[in-house]
C-alpha positions as CSV (number, residue, x, y, z in Angstrom):
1,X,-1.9,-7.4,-21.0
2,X,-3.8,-9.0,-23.3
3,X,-7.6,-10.1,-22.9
4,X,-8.5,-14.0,-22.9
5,X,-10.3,-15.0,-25.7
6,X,-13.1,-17.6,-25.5
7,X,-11.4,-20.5,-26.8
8,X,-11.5,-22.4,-23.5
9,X,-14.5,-24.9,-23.4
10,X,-14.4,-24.6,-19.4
11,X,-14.2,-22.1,-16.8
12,X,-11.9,-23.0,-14.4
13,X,-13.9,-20.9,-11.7
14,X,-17.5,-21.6,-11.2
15,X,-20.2,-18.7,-11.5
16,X,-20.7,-18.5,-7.4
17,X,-17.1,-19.0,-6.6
18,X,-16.0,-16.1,-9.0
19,X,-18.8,-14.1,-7.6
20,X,-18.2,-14.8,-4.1
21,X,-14.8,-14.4,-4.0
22,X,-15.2,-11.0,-5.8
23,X,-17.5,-9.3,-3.3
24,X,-15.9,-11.1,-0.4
25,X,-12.3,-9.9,-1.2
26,X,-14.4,-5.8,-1.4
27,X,-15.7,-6.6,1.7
28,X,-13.0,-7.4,3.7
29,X,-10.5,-4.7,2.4
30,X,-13.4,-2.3,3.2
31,X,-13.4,-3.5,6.8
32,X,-9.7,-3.1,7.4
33,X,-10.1,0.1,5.0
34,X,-12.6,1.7,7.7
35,X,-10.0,0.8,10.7
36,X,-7.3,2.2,9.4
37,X,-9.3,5.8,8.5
38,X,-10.8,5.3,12.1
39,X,-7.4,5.1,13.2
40,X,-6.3,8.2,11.6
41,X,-9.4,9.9,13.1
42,X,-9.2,9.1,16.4
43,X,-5.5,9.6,17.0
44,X,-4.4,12.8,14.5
45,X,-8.1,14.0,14.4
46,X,-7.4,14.1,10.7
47,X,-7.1,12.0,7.4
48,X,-3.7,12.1,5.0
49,X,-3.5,11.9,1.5
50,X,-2.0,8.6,2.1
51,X,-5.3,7.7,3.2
52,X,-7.1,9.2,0.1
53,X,-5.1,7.4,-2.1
54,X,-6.0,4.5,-0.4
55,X,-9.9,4.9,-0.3
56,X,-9.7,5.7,-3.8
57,X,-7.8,2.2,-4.7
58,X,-10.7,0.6,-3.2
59,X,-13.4,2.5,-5.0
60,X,-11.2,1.4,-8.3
61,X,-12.0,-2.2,-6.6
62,X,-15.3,-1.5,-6.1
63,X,-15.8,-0.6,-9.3
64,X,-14.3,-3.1,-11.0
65,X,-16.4,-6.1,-8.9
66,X,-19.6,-4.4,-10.1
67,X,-18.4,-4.6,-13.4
68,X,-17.5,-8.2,-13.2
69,X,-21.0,-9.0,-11.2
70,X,-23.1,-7.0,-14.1
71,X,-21.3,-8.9,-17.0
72,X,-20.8,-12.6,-15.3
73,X,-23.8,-13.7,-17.6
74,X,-21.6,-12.4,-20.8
75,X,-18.6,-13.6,-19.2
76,X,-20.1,-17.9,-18.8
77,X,-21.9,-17.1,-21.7
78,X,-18.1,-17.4,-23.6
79,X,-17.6,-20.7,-23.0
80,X,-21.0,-21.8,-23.9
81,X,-20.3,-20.5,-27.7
82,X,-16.7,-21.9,-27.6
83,X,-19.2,-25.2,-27.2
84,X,-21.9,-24.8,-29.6
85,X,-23.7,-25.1,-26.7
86,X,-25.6,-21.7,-27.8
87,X,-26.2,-19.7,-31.3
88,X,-24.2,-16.8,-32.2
89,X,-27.4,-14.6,-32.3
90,X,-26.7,-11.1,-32.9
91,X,-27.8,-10.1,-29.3
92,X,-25.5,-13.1,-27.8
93,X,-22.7,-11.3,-30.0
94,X,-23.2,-7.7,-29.1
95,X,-23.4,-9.1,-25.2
96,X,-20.0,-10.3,-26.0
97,X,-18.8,-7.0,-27.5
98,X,-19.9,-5.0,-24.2
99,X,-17.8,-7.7,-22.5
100,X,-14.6,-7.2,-24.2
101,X,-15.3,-3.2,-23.7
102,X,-15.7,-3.8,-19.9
103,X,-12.3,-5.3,-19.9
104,X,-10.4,-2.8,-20.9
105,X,-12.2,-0.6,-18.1
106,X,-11.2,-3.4,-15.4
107,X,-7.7,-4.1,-17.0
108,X,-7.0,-0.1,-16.3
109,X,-8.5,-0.6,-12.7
110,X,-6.6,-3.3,-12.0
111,X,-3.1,-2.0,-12.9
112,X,-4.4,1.9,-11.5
113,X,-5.5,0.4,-8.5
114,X,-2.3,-1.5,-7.5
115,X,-0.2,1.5,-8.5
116,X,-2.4,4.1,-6.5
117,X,-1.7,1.8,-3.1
118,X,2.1,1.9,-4.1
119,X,1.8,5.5,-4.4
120,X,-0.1,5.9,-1.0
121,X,3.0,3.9,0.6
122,X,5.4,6.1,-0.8
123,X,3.3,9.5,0.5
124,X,3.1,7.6,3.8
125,X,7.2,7.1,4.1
126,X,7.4,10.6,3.2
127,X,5.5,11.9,6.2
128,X,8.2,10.5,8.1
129,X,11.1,12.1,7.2
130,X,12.9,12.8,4.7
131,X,15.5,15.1,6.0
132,X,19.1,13.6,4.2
133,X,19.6,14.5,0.6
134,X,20.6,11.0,-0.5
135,X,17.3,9.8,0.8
136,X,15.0,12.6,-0.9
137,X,16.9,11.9,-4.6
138,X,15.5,8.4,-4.1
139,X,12.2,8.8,-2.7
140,X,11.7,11.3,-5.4
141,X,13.2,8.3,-8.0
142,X,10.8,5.8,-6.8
143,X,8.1,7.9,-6.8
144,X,9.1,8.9,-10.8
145,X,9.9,5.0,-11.6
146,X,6.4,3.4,-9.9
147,X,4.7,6.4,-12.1
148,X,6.3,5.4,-15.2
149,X,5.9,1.5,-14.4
150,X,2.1,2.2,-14.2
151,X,2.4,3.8,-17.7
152,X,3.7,1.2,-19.6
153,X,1.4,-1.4,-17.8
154,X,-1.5,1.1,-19.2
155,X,0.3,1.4,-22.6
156,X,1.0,-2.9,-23.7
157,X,-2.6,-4.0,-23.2
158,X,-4.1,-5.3,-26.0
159,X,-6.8,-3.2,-27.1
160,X,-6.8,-4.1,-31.2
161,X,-7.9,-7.3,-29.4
162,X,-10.7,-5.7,-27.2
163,X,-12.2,-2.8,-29.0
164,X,-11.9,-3.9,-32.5
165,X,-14.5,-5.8,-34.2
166,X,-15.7,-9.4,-33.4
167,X,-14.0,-10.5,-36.9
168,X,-10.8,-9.0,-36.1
169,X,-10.8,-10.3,-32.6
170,X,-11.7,-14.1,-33.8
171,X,-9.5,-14.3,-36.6
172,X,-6.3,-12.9,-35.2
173,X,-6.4,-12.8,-31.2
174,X,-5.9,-16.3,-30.9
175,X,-2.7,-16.7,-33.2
176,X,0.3,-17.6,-31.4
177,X,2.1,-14.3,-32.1
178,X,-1.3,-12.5,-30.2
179,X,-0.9,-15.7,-27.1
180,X,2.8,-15.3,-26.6
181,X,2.8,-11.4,-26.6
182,X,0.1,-11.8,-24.0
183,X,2.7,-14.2,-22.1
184,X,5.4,-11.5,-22.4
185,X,3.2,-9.0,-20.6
186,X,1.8,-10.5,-18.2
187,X,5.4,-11.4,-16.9
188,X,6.8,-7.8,-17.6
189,X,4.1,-6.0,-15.3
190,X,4.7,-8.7,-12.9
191,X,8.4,-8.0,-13.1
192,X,7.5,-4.2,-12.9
193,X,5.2,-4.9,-9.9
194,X,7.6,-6.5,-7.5
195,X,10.5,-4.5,-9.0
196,X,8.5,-1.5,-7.5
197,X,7.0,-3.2,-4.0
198,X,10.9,-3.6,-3.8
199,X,12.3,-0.2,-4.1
200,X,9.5,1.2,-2.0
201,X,10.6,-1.4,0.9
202,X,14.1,0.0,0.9
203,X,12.7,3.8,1.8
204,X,12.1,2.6,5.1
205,X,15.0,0.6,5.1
206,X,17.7,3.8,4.5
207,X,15.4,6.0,6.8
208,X,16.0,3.6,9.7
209,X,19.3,2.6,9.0
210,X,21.5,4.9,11.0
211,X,18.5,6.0,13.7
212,X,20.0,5.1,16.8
213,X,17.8,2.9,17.8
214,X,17.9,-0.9,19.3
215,X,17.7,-3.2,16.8
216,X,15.4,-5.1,17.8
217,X,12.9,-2.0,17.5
218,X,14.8,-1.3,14.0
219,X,13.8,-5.1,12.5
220,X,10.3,-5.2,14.0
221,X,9.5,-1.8,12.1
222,X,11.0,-3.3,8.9
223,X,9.0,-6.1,9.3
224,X,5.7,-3.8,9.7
225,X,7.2,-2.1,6.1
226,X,7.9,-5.6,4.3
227,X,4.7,-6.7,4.5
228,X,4.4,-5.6,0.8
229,X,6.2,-9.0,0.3
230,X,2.7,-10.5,1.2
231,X,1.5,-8.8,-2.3
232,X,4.6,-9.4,-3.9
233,X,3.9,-13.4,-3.8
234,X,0.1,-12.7,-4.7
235,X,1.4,-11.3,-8.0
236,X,3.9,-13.7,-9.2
237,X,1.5,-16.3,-8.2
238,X,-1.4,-14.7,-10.0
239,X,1.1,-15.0,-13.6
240,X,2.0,-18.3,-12.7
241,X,-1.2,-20.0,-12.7
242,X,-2.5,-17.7,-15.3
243,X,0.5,-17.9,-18.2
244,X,0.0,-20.4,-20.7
245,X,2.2,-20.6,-23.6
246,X,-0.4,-22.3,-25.9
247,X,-3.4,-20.7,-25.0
248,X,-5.2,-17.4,-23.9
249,X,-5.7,-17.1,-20.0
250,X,-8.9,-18.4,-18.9
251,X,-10.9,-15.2,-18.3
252,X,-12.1,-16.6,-14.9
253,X,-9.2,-17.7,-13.5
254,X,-7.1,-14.5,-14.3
255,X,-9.8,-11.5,-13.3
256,X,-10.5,-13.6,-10.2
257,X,-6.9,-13.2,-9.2
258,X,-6.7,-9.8,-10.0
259,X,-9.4,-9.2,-7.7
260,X,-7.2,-10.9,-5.3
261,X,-4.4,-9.1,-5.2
262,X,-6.4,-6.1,-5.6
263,X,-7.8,-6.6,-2.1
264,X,-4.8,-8.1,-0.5
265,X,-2.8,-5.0,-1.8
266,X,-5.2,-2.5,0.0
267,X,-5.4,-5.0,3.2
268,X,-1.7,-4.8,3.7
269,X,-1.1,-0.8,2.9
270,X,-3.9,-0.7,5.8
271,X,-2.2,-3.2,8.3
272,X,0.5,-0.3,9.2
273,X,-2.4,1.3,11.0
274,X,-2.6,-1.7,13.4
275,X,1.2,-0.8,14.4
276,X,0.2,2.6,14.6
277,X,-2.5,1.6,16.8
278,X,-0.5,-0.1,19.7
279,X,2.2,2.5,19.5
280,X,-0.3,5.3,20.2
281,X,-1.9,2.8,22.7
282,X,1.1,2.7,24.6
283,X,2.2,6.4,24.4
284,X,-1.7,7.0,25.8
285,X,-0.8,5.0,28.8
286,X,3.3,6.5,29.5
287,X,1.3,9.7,28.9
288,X,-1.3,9.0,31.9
289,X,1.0,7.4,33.9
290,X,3.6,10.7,33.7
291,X,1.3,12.9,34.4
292,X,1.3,14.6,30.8
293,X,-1.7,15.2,28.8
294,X,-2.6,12.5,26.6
295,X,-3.5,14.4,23.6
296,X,-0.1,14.4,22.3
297,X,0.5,11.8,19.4
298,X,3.2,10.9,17.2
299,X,4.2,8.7,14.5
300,X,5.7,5.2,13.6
301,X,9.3,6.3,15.0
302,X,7.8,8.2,18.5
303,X,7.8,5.1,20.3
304,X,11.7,4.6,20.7
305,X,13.3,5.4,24.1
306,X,15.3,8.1,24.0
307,X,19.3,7.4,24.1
308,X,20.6,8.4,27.4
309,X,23.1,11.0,27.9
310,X,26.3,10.7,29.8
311,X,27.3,13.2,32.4
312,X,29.5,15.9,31.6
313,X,28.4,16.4,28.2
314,X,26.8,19.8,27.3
315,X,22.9,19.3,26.0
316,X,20.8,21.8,24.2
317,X,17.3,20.8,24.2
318,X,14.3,22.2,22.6
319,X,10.5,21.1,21.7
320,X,9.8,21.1,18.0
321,X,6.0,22.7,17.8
322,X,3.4,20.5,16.9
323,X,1.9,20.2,13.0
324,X,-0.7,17.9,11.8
325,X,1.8,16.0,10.2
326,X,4.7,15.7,12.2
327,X,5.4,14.5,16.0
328,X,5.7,16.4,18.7
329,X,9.3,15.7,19.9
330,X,12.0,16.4,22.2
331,X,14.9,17.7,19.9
332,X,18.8,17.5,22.0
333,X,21.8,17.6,20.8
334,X,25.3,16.7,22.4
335,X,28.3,17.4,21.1
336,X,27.9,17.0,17.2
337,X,25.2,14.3,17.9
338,X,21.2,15.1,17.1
339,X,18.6,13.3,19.2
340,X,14.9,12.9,19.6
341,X,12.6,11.2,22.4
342,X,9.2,11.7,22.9
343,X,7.5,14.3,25.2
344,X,6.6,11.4,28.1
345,X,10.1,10.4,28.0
346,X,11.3,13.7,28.9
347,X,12.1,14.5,32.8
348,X,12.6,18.3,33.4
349,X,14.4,19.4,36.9
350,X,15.6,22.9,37.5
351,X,18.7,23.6,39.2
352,X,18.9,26.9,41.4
353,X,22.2,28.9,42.0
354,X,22.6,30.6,45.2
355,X,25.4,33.1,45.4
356,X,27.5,33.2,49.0
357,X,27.0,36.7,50.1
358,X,23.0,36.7,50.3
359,X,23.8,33.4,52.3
360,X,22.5,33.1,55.5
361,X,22.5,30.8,58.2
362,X,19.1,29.6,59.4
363,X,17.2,26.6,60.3
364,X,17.7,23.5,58.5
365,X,14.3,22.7,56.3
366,X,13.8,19.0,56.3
């Protein structure tokens, strides 16, 4: 991705709106950052590196806001120039030159950031099984393609038109040849950006296909998983209003919506926690209500019923021993069929056999 140039005579964003957007889209990510690692605390006792990978996208977007707050004056000083509004003086010039650096440090944010939440998503589908082989080849191919989509994202910016010298950058970055291949990447790591939010939908998708479950509990877990669409449109609509195929992209308008869908990309990896949330909520109460201690947890797929069993059918049950990452389940099989319900579903009787020669008549116990 290439870096705009100052050849625009007006921002399209205003100082306090680029600045106010910035800190309010870190703000609010943090907030929903905080639930979802209170979440994780309060019901596994324990953070995953899921959430790691998230906290660290934010600090990437924390990062890059303080960059964009510490060189705003550089940034509006641009256009000023583009003007004449302002002399070329050689500290106005070397203010510029630290700008230009700082872009390629917010550039690599941006793209590291968005990838490291794809990455968290794909470490969070893991934790939930990935027991058929057909399903780990393509987790593991996913996980390879999002890597390697991040690299090439890292690998087409523009830096001969970032770190090279002022004279380089005026003379040549605003050619056509320089505008259009800026065009051709914006469009390609949008293309590689959904292309990836797409494939990491479909884990879910294939895990839950053939759980026998009702679908009704099948499409409203899909729907938690799909809210990656929600950053999906963020991105395309971040290269449509930025692409221009006569000009560089205004420098406010396209960091400001990188900051966008920077947040919104963290906000929506966090918003499984809220489904998370109401199915522990619910186990809590079944749990109380049973009788069984309410320390037991599980995840996403804990909260179906269990598929009942027909009589005559020979069941062998057994209870899979807790570990931090997995559920605590009731494994049964019948017949060639494998089954699993969670502990408060479970009803255990005990039938006693009595043999007829230690038989005796007595009274009749009511």
């Amino acid at each position: 991705m290439a870096s705009p140039n100052p050849v625009s005579v007006k921002p399209r964003v205003d100082r306090p709106t680029f600045v106010g957007i910035l800190w309010g889209g870190t703000a609010l990510s943090l907030c929903f950052l905080i639930f979802r690692i209170s979440v994780r605390v309060k019901y596994f006792n324990r953070i995953y590196a899921d959430d790691i990978l998230v906290g660290s996208a934010w600090i990437m977007l924390l990062a890059s806001s303080v960059i964009w707050h510490t060189q705003q004056t550089a940034m509006y000083t641009q256009y000023s120039l583009s003007t004449g509004q302002i002399e070329p003086t050689p500290q106005v010039l070397a203010a510029e030159r630290i700008l230009l650096q700082t872009e390629v440090a917010t550039i690599f944010l941006f793209y590291t950031s968005l990838w490291t939440v794809k990455i968290s998503v794909i470490v969070y589908f893991h934790r939930l099984g990935q027991k058929v082989r057909g399903q780990k080849i393509w987790w593991w191919f996913v996980l390879g393609f999002t890597i390697a989509t991040w690299a090439t994202c890292i690998g087409d910016i523009q830096y001969s038109c970032l770190l090279d010298s002022l004279e380089y950058i005026l003379s040549h970055c605003s050619d056509p040849d320089q505008i259009q291949f800026q065009r051709i990447t914006l469009h390609y790591n949008c293309a590689v950006d959904v292309m990836t939010d797409v494939m990491i939908i479909t884990i879910p998708i294939l895990m839950l296909w053939n759980v026998k479950i009702s679908w009704r509990n099948k499409l409203a877990l899909i729907g938690v998983f799909s809210l990656t669409i929600i950053v999906i449109i963020f991105s395309i609509v971040r290269v449509a209003v930025v692409s221009s195929r006569k000009t560089q992209a205004d420098i406010t308008w396209l960091f400001m919506w990188s900051n966008i869908e920077m947040a919104v990309s963290i906000i929506v990896a966090c918003l499984v926690s809220f489904r998370q949330r109401c199915v522990q909520s619910g186990q809590s109460t079944n749990n109380k209500q049973s009788g069984t201690s309410s320390s037991w947890t599980g995840n996403l797929l804990s909260s179906f019923q269990s598929p009942k069993i027909k009589n005559g059918g020979e069941i062998k049950a057994s209870i899979l021993r807790p570990t931090p990452a997995a559920t605590v389940l009731f494994l049964f099989s019948q017949g060639s069929a494998m089954y699993t319900a969670p502990l408060h579903a479970i009803h255990v009787t005990r039938d006693v056999a009595i043999s007829s020669d230690s038989f005796k008549k007595g009274p009749r116990v009511p």
